[in-house]
ZATIPA-606182 format. One line per field, with one value per residue (C-alpha): residue number from 0; x, y, z. Coordinates in Angstrom, 1 decimal, always signed. Each point is the difference from the previous one (the first is absolute). Last residue first. Layout:
N
i <- NUM  ...
px <- X  ...
py <- Y  ...
pz <- Z  ...
REM end
This chain:
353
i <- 352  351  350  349  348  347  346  345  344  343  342  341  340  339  338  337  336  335  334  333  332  331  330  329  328  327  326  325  324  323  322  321  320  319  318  317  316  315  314  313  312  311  310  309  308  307  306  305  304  303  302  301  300  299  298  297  296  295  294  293  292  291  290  289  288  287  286  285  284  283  282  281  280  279  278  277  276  275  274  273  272  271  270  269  268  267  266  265  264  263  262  261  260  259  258  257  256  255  254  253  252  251  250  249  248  247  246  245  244  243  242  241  240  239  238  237  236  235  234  233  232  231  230  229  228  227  226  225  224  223  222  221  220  219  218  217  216  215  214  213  212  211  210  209  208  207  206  205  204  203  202  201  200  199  198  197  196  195  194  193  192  191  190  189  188  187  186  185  184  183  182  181  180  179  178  177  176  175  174  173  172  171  170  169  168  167  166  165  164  163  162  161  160  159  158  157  156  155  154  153  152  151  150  149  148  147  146  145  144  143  142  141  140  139  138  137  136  135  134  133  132  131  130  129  128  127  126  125  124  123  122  121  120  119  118  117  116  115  114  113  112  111  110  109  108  107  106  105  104  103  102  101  100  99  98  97  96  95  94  93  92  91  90  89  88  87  86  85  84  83  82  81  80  79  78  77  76  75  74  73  72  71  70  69  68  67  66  65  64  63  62  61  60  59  58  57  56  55  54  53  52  51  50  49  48  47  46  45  44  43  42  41  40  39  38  37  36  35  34  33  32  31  30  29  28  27  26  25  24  23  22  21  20  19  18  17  16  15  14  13  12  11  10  9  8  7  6  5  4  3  2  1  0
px <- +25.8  +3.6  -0.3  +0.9  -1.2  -3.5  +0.6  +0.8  -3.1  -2.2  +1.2  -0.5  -3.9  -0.1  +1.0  -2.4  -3.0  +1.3  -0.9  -3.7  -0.2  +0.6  +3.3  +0.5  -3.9  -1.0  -0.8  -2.8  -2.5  -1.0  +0.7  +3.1  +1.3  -0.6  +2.2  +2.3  -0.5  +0.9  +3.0  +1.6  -0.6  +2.1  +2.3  +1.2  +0.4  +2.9  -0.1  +2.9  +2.9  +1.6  +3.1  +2.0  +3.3  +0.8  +3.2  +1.9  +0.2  +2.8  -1.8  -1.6  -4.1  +1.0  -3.2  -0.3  -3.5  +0.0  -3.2  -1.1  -2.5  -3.1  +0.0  -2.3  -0.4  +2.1  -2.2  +1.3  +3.7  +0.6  +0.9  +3.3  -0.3  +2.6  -0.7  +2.6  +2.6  +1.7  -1.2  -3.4  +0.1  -2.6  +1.2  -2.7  +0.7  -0.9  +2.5  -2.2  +2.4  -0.1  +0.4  +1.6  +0.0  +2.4  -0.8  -3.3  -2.0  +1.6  -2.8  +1.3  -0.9  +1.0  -1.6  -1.3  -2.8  -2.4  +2.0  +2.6  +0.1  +2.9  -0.8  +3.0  +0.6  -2.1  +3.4  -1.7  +0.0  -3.0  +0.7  -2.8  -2.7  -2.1  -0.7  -2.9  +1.0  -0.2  +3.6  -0.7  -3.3  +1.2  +2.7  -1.8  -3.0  +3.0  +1.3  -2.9  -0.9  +3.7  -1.3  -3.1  +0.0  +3.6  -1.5  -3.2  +2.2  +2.4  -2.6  -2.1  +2.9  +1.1  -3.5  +0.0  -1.4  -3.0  -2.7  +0.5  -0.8  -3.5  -1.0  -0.1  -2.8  +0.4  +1.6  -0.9  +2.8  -0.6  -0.8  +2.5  -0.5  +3.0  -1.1  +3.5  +1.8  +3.3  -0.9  +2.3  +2.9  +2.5  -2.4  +2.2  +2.7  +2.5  -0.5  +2.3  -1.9  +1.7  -1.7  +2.4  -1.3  +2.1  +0.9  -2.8  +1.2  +1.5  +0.8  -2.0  -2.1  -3.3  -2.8  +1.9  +1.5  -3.7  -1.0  +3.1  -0.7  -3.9  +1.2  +2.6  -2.3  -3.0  +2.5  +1.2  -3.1  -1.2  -3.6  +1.2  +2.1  -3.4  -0.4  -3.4  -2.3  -3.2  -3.0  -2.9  -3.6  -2.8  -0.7  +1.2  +3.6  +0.2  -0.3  +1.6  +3.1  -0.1  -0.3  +2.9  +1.9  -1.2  +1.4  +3.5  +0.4  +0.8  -2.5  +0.3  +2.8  +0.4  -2.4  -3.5  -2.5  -3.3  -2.2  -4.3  -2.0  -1.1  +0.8  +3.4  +0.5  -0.9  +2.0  +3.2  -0.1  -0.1  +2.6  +1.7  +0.9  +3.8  +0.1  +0.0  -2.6  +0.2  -4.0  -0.2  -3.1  -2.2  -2.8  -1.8  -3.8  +0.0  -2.6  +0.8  +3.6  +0.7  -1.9  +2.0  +3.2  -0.4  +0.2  -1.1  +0.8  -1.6  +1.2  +3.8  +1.1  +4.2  +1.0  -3.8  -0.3  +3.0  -0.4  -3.6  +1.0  +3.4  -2.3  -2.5  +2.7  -2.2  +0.7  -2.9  +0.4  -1.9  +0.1  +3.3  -0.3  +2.0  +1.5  +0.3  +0.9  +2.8  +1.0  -2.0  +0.7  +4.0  -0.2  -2.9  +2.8  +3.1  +0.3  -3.1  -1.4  +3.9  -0.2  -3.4  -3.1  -2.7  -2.3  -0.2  -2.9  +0.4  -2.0  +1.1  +0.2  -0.9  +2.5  -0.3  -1.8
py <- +35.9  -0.8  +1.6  -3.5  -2.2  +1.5  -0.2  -3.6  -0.7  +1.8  -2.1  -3.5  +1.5  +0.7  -3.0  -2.3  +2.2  -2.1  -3.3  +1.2  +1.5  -3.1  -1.4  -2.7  -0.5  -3.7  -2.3  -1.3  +2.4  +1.5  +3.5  -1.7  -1.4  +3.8  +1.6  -2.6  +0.3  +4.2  -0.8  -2.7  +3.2  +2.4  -2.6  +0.1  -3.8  -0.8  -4.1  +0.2  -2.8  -2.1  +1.7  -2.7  -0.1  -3.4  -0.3  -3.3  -2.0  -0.5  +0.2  +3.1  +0.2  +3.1  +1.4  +3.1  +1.2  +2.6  +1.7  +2.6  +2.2  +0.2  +2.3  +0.7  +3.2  +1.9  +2.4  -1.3  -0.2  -3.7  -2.0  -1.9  -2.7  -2.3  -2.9  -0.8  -2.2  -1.9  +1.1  +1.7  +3.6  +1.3  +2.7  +2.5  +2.3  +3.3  +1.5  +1.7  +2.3  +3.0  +2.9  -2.6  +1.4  -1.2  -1.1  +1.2  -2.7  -3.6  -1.6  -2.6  -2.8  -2.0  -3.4  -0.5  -2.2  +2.8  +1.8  +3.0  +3.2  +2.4  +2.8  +1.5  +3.1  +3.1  +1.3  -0.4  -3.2  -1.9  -2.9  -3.2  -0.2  -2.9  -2.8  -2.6  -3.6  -1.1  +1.6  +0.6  +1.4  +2.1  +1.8  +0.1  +2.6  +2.4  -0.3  +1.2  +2.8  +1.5  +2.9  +1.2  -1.4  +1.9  +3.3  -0.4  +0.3  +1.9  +2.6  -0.7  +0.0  +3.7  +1.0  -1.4  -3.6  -1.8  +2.1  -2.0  +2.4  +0.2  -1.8  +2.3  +1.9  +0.4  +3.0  -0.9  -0.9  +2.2  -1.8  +0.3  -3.5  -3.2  -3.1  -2.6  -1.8  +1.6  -0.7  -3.3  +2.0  -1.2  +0.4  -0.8  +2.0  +0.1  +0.5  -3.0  -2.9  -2.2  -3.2  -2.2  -3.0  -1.8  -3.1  -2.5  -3.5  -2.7  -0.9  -3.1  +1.4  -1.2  +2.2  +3.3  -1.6  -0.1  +3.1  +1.8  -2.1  +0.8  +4.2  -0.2  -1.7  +2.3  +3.0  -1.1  -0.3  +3.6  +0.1  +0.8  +3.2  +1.1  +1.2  +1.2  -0.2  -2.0  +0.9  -2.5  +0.3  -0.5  +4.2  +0.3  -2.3  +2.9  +2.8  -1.2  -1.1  +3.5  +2.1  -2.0  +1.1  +4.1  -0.7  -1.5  +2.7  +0.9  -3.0  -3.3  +0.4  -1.8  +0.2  -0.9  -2.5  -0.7  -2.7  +0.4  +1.4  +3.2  +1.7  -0.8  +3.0  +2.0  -1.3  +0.5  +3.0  +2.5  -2.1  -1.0  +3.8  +0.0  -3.4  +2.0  -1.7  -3.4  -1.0  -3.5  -1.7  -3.3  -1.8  +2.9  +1.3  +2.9  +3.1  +1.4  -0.9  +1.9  +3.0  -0.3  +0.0  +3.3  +1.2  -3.5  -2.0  -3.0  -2.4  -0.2  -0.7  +0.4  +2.8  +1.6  -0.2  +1.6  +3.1  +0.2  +0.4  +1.7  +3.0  +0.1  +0.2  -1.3  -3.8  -3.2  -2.2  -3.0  -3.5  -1.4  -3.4  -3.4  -3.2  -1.0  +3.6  +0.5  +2.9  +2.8  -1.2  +0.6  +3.4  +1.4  -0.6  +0.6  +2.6  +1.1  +0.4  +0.7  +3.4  +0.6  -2.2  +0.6  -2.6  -2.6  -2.2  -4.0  -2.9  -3.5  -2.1  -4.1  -2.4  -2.3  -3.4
pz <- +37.8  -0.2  -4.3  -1.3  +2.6  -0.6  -3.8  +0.3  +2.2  -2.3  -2.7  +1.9  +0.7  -3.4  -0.8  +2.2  -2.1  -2.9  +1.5  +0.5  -3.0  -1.9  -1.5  -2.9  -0.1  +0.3  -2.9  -2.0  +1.4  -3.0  +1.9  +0.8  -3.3  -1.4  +2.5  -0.9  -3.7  +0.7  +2.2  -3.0  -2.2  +2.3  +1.0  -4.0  -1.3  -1.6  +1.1  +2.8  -1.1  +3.5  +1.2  +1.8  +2.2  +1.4  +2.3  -1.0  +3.4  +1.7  +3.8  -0.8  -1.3  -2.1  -1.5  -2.1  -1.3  -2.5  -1.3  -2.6  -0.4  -2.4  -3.5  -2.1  +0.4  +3.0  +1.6  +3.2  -0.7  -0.4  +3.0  +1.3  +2.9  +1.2  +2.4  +2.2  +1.0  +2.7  +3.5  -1.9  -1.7  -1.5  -2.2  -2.0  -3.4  -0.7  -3.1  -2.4  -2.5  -2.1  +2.6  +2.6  +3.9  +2.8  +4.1  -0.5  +1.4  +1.8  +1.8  +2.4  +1.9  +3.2  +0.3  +3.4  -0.3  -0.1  -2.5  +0.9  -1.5  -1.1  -2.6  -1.5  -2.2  +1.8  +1.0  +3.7  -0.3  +1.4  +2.3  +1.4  -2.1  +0.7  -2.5  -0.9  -1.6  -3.8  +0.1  -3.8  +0.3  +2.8  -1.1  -3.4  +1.8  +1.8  -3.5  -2.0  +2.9  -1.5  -2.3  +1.0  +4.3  +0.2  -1.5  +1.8  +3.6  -0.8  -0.4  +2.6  +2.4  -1.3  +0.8  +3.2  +0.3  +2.6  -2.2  -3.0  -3.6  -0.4  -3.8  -2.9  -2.0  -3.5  -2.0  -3.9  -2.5  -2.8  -3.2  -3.0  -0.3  +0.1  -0.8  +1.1  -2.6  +1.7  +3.6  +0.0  -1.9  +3.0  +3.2  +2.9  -1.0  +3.0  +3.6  +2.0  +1.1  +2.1  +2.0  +2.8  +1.7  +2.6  +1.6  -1.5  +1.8  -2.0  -3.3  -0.2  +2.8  -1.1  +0.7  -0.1  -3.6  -1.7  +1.7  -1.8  -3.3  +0.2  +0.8  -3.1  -2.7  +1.2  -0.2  -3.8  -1.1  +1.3  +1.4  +3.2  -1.3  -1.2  +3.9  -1.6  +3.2  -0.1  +1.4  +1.3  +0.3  +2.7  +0.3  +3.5  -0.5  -3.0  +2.0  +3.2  -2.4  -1.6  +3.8  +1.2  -3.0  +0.9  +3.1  -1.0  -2.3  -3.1  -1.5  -0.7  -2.4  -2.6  -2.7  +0.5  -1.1  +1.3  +0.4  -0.1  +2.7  -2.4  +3.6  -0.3  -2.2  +2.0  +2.7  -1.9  -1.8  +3.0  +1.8  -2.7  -1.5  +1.2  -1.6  -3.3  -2.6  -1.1  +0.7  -1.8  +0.9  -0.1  -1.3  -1.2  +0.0  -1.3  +0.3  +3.3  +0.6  -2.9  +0.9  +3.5  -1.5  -2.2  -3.2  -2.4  -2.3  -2.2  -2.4  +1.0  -3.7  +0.8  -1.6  -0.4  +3.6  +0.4  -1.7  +1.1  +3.6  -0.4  -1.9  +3.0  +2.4  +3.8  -1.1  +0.9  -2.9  -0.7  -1.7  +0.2  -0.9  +1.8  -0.5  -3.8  -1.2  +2.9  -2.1  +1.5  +2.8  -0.4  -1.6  +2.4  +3.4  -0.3  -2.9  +0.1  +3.4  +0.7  -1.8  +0.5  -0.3  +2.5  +1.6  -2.3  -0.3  -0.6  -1.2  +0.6  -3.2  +1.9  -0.6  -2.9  +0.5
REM end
């Protein structure tokens, strides 16, 4: 029997809405149909419904939500917005995708999951790093040598992501309308932070929430952090089994370059991960895993052949295997309001407050 089309709306479609997000439904033919449009730029409305056949558009959420009835849907919109967007969205009762972050604040992210648990849906969060071959190889091979101690114990996991170009000509195909971009209303910013605090605070949770989210997924075990540098370089945590971690940031910069990459490191040998730059088509990461079992035997290094599959397309058919029901979501809203509370802990070690 073939799997059942599910229907989707779209809740705004900038930069990312497109490039992420619109592109990659829109070509899942077999699995799913985007059949409305909810986007405030009149012009960026009918310009991209007539790219990619969306039947029916309108100006505001709410309309939308009034007069479809949709399987699921996407709302990529600035995650300084999700507490406004969030629960009204959730009130069509159906699942909802967002990007990464939960919110700017650990408040307004309590307020989403209570939203959504109060509605009887579900929201995913789009840590598309999940949904990357070569991270689903990696995290199964790390759980895989956990379990058996052929190499031994895990000793230490180490993630560095330097700023480079994480988009490389992935907004290029993008519809782009001389419409102004309206002023919309934003989320409070947290009341427990100074303005300097607040600031730091949503910077770190914008650019390196994806690697407080990996830490986890390939520990497969909760963390605590434990040292903030004050050169805004090093995050130290430690894993409920007592792994110690590290998030290495802006140690160097590329202009033309992506250079993240993870180390799990067990008594003899690791796990190597290397990932794409996020906008990236086309591409998945890579993965080494080194294994030297001592006692004269020939260490083993292998680097098994990722299918080049972009994480941002594999997110979109996993968003689309859950609302079918065929699989779980890679990371719901519940598991993504646990980083902001690990962000706000960094930045409160950070600034001493």
């Amino acid at each position: 029997m073939p799997q059942k089309k599910i229907k989707l709306a779209f809740a705004g479609v900038g930069g990312m809405g497109q490039a992420a997000h619109l592109r990659n439904y829109a070509g899942l033919h077999d699995d799913c149909e985007v059949v409305a449009l909810a986007e405030l730029r009149p012009k960026q409305a009918q310009a991209i419904a007539r790219v990619y056949n969306i039947p029916r558009v309108y100006s505001e959420i709410s309309e939308m939500l009034k007069h479809e009835k949709v399987d699921a849907i996407v709302a990529a919109q600035p995650f300084t917005r999700h507490g406004i967007l969030i629960p009204e969205i959730a009130l069509a009762g159906v699942p909802i995708f967002s990007e990464k972050p939960i919110a700017a604040s650990y408040a307004v992210g309590e307020q989403v999951v209570k939203a959504v648990e109060a509605n009887n849906t579900w929201h995913m969060v789009g840590y598309h790093k999940r949904s990357d071959p070569a991270t689903i190889y990696a995290r199964d091979a790390i759980a895989d040598l956990k379990a058996s101690r052929e190499i031994g114990k895990m000793n230490y996991v180490r993630i560095c992501m330097p700023p480079g170009d994480w988009v490389p000509g992935g907004w290029a195909d993008n519809v782009q309308t001389d419409d102004p971009i309206p002023q919309l209303a934003l989320d409070p910013k947290p009341t427990d932070m100074d303005e300097e605090t607040a600031a730091d605070y949503e910077a770190f949770v914008n650019y390196y929430i994806h690697q407080v989210n990996l830490l986890r997924f390939l520990l497969g075990e909760s963390y605590e952090v434990t040292y903030a540098d004050s050169a805004k370089v090093l995050f130290i945590a430690h894993s409920a089994s007592g792994v110690p971690c590290t998030i290495e940031m802006a140690a160097y910069s590329t202009t033309i370059d992506w250079q993240e990459s993870a180390l799990v490191a067990f008594e003899r040998g690791h796990v190597k991960l290397t990932l794409p730059a996020p906008m990236a088509y086309h591409q998945s990461g890579t993965v080494e895993v080194f294994k030297d079992p001592g006692n004269g035997v020939t260490p083993i290094t292998t680097r098994p052949q990722m299918p080049m599959l972009h994480a941002m397309r594999n997110q979109a058919l996993n968003f689309i295997k859950a609302v079918r029901g065929d699989a779980p979501a890679p990371c719901l809203a519940q598991e993504a309001l646990e980083d902001l509370r690990i962000a706000r802990d960094y930045i409160r070690l950070l600034n001493g407050v």
